[in-house]
C-alpha positions in Angstrom: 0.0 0.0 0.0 2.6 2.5 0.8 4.7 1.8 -2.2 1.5 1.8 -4.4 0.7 5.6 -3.0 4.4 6.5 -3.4 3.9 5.4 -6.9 0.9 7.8 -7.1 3.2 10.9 -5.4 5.9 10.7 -8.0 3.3 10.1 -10.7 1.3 13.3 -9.7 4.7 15.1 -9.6 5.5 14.3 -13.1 2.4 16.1 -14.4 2.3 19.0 -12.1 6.2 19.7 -14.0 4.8 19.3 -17.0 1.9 21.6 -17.2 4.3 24.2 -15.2 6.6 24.3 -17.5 4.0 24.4 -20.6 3.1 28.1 -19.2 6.0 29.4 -18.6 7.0 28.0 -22.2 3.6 29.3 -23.1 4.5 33.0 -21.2 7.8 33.7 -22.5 6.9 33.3 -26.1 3.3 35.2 -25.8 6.8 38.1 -24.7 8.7 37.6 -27.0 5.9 38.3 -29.6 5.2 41.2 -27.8 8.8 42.9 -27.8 10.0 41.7 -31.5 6.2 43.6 -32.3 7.4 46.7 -30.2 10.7 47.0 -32.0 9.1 47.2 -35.6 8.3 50.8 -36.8 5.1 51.9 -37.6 5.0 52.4 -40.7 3.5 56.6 -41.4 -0.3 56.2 -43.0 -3.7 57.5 -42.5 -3.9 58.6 -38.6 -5.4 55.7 -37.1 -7.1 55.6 -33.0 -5.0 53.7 -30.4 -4.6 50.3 -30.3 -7.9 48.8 -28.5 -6.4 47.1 -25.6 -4.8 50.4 -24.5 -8.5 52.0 -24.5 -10.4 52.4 -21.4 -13.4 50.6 -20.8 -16.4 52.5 -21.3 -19.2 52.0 -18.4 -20.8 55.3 -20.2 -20.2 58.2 -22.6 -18.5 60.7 -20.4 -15.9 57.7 -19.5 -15.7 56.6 -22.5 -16.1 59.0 -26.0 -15.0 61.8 -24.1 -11.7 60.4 -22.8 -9.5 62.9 -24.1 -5.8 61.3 -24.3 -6.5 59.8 -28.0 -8.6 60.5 -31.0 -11.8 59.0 -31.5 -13.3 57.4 -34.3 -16.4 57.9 -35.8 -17.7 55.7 -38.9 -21.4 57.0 -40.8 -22.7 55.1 -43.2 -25.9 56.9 -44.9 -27.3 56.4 -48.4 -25.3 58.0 -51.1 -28.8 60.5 -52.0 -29.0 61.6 -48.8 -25.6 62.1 -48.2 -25.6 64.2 -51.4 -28.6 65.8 -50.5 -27.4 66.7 -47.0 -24.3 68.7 -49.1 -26.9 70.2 -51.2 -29.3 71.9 -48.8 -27.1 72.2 -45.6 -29.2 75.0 -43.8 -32.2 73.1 -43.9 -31.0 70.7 -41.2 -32.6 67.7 -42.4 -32.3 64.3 -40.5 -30.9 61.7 -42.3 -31.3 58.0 -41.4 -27.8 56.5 -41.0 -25.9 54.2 -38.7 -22.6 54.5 -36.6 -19.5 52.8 -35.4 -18.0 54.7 -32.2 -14.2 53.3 -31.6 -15.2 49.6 -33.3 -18.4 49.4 -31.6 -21.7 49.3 -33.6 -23.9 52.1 -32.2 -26.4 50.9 -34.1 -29.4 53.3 -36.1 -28.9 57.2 -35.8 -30.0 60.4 -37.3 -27.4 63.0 -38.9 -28.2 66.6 -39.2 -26.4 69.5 -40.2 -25.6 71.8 -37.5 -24.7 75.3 -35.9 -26.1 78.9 -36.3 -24.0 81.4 -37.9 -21.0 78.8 -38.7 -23.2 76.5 -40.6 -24.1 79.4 -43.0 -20.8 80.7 -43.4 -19.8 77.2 -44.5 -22.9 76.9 -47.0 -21.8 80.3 -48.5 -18.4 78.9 -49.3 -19.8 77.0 -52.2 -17.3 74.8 -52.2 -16.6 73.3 -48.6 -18.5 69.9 -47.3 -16.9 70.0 -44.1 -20.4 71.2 -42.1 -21.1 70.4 -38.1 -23.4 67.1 -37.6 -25.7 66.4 -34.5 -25.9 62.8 -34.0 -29.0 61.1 -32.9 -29.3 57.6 -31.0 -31.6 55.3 -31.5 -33.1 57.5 -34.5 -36.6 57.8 -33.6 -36.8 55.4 -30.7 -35.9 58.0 -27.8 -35.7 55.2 -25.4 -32.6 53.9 -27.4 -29.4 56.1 -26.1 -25.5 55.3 -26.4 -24.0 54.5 -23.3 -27.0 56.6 -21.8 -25.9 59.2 -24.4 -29.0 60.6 -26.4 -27.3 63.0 -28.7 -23.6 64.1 -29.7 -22.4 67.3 -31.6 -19.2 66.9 -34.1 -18.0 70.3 -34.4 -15.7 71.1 -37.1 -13.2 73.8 -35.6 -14.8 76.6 -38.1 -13.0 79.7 -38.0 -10.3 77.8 -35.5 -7.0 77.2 -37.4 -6.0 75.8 -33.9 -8.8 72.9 -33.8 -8.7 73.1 -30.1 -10.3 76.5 -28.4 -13.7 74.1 -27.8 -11.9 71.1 -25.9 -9.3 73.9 -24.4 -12.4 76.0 -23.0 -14.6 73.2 -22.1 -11.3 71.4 -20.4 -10.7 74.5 -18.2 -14.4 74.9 -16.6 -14.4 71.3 -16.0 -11.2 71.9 -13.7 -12.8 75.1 -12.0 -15.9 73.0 -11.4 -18.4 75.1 -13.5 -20.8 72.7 -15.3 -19.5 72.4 -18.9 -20.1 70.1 -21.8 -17.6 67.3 -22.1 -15.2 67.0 -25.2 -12.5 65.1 -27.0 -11.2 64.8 -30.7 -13.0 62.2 -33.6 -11.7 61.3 -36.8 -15.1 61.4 -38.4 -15.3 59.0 -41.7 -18.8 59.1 -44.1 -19.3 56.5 -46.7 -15.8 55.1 -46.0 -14.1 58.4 -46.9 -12.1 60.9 -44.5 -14.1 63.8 -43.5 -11.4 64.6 -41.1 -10.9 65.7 -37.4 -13.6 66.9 -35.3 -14.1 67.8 -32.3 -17.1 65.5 -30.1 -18.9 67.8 -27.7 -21.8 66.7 -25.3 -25.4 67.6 -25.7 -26.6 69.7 -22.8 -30.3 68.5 -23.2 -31.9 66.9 -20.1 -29.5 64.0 -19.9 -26.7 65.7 -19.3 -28.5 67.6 -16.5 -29.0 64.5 -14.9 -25.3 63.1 -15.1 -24.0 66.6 -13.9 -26.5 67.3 -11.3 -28.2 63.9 -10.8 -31.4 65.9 -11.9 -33.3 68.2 -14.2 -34.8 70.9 -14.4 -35.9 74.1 -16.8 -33.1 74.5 -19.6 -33.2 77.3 -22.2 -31.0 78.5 -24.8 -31.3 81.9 -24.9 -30.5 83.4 -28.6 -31.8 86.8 -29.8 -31.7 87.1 -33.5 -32.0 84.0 -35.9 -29.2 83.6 -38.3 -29.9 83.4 -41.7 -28.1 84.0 -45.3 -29.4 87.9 -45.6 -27.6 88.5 -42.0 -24.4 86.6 -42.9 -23.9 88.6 -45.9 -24.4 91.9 -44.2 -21.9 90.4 -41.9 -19.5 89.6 -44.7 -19.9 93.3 -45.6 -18.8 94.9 -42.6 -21.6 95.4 -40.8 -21.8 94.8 -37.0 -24.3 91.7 -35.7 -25.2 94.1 -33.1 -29.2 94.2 -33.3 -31.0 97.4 -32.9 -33.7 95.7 -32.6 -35.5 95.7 -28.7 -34.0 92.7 -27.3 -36.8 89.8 -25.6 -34.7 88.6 -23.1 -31.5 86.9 -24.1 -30.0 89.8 -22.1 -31.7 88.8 -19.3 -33.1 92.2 -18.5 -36.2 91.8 -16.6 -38.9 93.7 -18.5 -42.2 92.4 -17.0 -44.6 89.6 -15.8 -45.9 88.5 -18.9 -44.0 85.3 -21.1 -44.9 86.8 -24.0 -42.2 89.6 -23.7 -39.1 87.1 -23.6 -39.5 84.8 -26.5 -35.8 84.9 -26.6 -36.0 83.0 -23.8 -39.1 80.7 -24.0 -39.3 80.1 -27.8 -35.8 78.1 -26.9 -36.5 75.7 -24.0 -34.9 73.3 -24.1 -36.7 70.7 -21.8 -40.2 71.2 -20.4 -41.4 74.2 -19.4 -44.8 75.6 -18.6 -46.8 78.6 -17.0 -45.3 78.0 -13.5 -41.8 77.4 -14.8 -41.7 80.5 -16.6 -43.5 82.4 -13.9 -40.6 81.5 -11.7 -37.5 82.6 -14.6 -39.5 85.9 -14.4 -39.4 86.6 -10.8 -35.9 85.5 -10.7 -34.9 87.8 -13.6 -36.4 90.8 -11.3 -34.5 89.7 -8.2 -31.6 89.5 -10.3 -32.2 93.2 -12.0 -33.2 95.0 -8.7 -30.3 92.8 -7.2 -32.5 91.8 -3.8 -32.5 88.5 -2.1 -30.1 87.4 -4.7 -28.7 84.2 -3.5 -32.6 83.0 -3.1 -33.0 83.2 -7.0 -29.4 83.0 -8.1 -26.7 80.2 -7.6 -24.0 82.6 -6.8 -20.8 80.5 -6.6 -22.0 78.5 -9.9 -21.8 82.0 -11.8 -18.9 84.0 -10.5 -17.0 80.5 -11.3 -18.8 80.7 -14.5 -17.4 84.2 -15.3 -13.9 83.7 -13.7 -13.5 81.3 -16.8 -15.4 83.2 -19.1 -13.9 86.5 -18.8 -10.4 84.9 -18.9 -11.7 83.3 -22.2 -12.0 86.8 -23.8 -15.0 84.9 -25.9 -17.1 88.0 -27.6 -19.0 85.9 -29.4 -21.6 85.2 -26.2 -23.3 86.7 -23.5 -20.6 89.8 -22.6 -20.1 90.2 -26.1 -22.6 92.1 -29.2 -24.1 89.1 -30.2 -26.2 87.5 -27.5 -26.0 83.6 -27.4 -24.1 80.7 -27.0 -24.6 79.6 -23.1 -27.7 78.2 -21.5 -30.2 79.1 -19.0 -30.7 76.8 -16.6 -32.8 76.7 -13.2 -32.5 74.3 -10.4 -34.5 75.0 -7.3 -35.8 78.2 -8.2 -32.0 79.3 -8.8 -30.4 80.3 -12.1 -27.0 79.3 -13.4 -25.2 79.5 -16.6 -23.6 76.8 -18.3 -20.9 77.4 -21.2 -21.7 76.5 -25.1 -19.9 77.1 -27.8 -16.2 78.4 -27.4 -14.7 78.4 -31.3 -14.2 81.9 -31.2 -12.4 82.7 -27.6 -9.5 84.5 -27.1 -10.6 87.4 -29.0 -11.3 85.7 -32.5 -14.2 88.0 -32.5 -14.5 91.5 -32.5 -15.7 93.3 -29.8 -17.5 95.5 -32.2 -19.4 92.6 -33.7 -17.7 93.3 -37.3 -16.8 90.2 -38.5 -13.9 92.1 -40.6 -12.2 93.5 -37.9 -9.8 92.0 -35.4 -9.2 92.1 -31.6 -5.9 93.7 -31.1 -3.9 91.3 -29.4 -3.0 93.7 -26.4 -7.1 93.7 -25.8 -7.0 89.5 -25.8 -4.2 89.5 -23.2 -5.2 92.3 -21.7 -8.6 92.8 -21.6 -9.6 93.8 -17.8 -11.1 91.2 -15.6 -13.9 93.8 -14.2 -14.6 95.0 -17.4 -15.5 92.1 -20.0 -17.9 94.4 -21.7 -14.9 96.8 -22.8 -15.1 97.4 -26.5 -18.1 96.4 -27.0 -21.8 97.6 -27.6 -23.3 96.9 -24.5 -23.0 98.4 -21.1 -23.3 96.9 -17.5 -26.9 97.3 -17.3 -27.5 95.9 -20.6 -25.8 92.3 -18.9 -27.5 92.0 -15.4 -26.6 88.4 -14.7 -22.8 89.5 -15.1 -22.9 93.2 -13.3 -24.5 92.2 -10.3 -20.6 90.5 -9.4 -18.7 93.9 -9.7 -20.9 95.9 -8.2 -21.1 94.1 -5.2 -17.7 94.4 -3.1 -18.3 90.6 -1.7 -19.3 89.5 -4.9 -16.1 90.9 -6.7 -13.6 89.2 -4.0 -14.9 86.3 -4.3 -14.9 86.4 -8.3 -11.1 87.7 -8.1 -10.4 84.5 -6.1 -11.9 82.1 -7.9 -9.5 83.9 -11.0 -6.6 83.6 -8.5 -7.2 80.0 -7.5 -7.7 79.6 -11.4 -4.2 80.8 -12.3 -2.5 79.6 -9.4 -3.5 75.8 -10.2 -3.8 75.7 -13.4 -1.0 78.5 -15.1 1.3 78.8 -12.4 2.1 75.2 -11.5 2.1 74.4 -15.6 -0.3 72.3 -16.2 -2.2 74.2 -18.5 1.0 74.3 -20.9 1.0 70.9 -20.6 -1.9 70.3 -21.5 -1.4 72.5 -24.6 1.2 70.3 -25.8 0.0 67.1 -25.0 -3.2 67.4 -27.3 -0.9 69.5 -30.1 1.5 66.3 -30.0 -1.7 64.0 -30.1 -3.8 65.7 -32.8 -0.6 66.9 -35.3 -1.1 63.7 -37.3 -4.5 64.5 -37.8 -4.7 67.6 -39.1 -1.6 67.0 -41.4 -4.4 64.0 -43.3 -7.3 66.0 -42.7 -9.1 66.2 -46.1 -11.3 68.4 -45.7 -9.6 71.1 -43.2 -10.4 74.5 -43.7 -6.6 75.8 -42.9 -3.5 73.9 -44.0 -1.1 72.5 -41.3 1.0 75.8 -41.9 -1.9 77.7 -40.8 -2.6 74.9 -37.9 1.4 75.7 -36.7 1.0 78.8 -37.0 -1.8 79.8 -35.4 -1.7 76.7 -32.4 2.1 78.9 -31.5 -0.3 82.4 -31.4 -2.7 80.5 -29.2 0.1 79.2 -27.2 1.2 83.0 -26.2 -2.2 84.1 -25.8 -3.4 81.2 -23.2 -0.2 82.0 -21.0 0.0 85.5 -21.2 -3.8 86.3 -20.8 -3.0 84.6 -17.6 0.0 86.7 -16.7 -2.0 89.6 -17.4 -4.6 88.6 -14.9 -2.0 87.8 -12.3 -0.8 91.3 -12.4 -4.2 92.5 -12.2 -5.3 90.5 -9.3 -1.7 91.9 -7.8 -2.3 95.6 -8.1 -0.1 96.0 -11.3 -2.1 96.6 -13.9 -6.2 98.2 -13.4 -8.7 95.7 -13.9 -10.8 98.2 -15.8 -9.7 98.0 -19.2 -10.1 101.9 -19.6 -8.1 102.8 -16.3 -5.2 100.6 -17.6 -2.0 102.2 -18.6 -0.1 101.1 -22.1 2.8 100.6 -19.9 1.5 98.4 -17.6 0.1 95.7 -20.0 1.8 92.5 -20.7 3.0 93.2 -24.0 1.1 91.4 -26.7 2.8 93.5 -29.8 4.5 90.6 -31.8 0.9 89.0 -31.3 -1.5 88.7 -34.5 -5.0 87.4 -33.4 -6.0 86.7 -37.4 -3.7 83.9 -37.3 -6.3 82.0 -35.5 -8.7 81.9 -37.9 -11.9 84.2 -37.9 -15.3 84.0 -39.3 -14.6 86.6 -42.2 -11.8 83.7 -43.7 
């Protein structure tokens, strides 16, 4: 018996060596593999997204499309009529059944639009450009069907911005401040199995993305006073200002009255549900925020001087301070209204103050430009922008806005990171832009102007430093020539501009 289970011992032992040293046979040439595949060069084609296994996995769409340290892809397949057709008759935003591939997966039946305001007619008027803005729709017609819990994405396509990058850049620095900000991050976008080049992916702020931000919703609007059309872009084109004369309706958010009807600006753009209470509520906030009583009852305070520490360092006239009033949302969460940013293609002065899409911020104005005064150069004065004067008028309000600007530079300037970031996603996106097809700059341009908005980013913040310090009056007017950070060797057109 003993001799019969030594037998069995020995025997067991002989196996166990066997299989053992099948893996590690098994390891070391799975490693091998590996290295000899590391040491061949890649050879240089058409941009390609990162190898799969070094992707994250993607529990939802903020983790997942807007991961930010690699390019995206984005494959549309629609029939070759509407496709066409889509090209032909851009303004009329038509949806277009289609389906999508998102990084290899199949995202299964969508609808593609055209999109934007003015940007999407400037591109029609071009006659000869196809590279338009698309809104992506889930599911199609099934609104239960979402993508990752994503209902609808935007694929901007950097018009006006030779840098490709002011969106993501803006977008990138509320999110570190904490101010409620559509995600974003960079998509080769391919139709019908050709190149339509790099985009950049930006969240829909719709009721959804209320939810993930806030883990609610509540009464969004998009305020926009004057719709664009061709007649306005040509005038535009000519020289004239988009400064309306017209009585604005409450995308200034000037409180006027009681009655709903006076602020279609407002209520013609909701963009969840709204009804007579909702907007019965807006109201009465927009008179506590005009007669500035009981303000931190109808107004989320913080939210908005974080809002405008950002903002105002963005030097972004094409907005709310700015002659043209659009681009950000209105949103109310109990009884309390906020701001959150859209839209950010032409910051750091790409467009005039003046509203002339001919003209150019001088670059001593983007650096410059004071931090109490964001309205400086243009039409509009502080009583024309109540949700924004109500912060430096108030002596509280102001410190607490001048330290959320020095907390701003001090974290995200001053230690470097912001640099950093600059030439991470220039390193990252470089091979892109050199294949884009469709681009409306060539990678001259793109080098050219990405180096302008390298000086402009860290010098804008220098400037504000030595405001916040005493060295230079945060009042644009009060400033002295001698004072500014000097911007001279700084030409803003580089960047691209709506009148290119």
């Amino acid at each position: 018996m003993k001799r019969t289970r030594s037998l069995l011992i020995i025997l067991l032992a002989a196996v166990l060596a066997v299989l053992l040293s099948s893996c590690i046979s098994i390891t070391v040439t799975k490693a091998e593999t590996a290295h000899e595949a590391a040491e061949e060069p890649a050879e240089a084609q058409e941009p390609e997204p990162a190898p799969s296994e070094d992707k994250p996995e993607k529990p939802d769409y903020a983790a997942g499309l807007f991961d930010h340290s690699y390019v995206h892809t984005a494959e549309i397949w629609l029939s070759a009529e509407d496709w066409e057709d889509l090209l032909n008759n851009p303004t009329e935003k038509t949806k277009y059944d289609a389906t999508i591939t998102l990084d290899g997966e199949d995202a299964g039946e969508i609808y593609i639009a055209t999109k934007g305001h003015s940007s999407l007619f400037f591109v029609a008027a071009m006659g000869d450009s196809t590279r338009y803005s698309f809104k992506i729709t889930f599911g199609g017609n099934d609104k239960k069907k979402t993508f990752h819990g994503l209902r609808k994405l935007n694929l901007n396509n950097s018009f006006a911005d030779a840098t490709f990058v002011k969106d993501y850049l803006c977008y990138w620095l509320f999110e570190k401040m904490g101010v409620a900000a559509p995600r974003a991050s960079f998509v080769w976008v391919i139709v019908n199995g050709e190149p339509q080049g790099l985009y950049t992916a930006v969240d829909e702020v719709n009721g959804k993305f209320l939810k993930r931000v806030f883990g609610d919703d509540g009464p969004l609007y998009e305020p926009e006073h004057e719709s664009m059309n061709a007649e306005l872009i040509e005038e535009m084109k000519n020289g004239e200002s988009a400064h309306s004369e017209d009585e604005l309706e409450g995308a200034d958010l000037v409180y006027i009255d009681d009655d709903p009807a006076h602020y279609p600006d407002i209520f013609d753009n909701a963009e969840t549900d709204d009804d007579e209470e909702t907007q019965a509520l807006v109201i009465r906030a927009l008179k506590a925020l005009n007669e500035r009583e009981d303000l931190e009852s109808y107004v989320d305070t913080e939210a908005v001087i974080r809002y405008f520490a950002v903002h105002n360092y963005l030097v972004n006239f094409d907005s709310y301070t700015g002659p043209m009033l659009h681009n950000f949302y209105l949103y109310v969460r109990n009884g309390r209204l906020s701001l959150i940013p859209w839209d950010y293609n032409l910051a750091f002065g790409t467009f005039s103050p003046d509203g002339v899409v001919t003209n150019w911020t001088e670059g001593w104005r983007a650096v410059n430009q004071g931090i109490d005064s964001p309205l400086s150069g243009t039409p509009a004065t502080e009583e024309d922008r109540p949700m924004w004067s109500w912060i430096v008028a108030d002596e509280k309000y102001r410190a607490e806005y001048h330290d959320a600007l020095d907390e701003m530079i001090s974290e995200y300037f001053e230690t470097g990171e912001m640099a950093g970031e600059l030439d991470r996603v220039y390193d990252m996106i470089y091979m892109f832009v050199e294949h884009d097809p469709t681009s409306f700059f060539t990678l001259s341009e793109f080098e050219t102007a990405y180096g302008t908005l390298r000086e402009v980013v860290l010098r804008r913040a220098e400037s504000i430093r030595k405001q916040l310090d005493g060295g230079l009056a945060t009042v644009t007017e009060e400033q002295q020539e001698e004072d500014r950070i000097d911007a001279s060797d700084i030409d803003i057109s580089t960047m691209g501009s709506p009148a290119e």
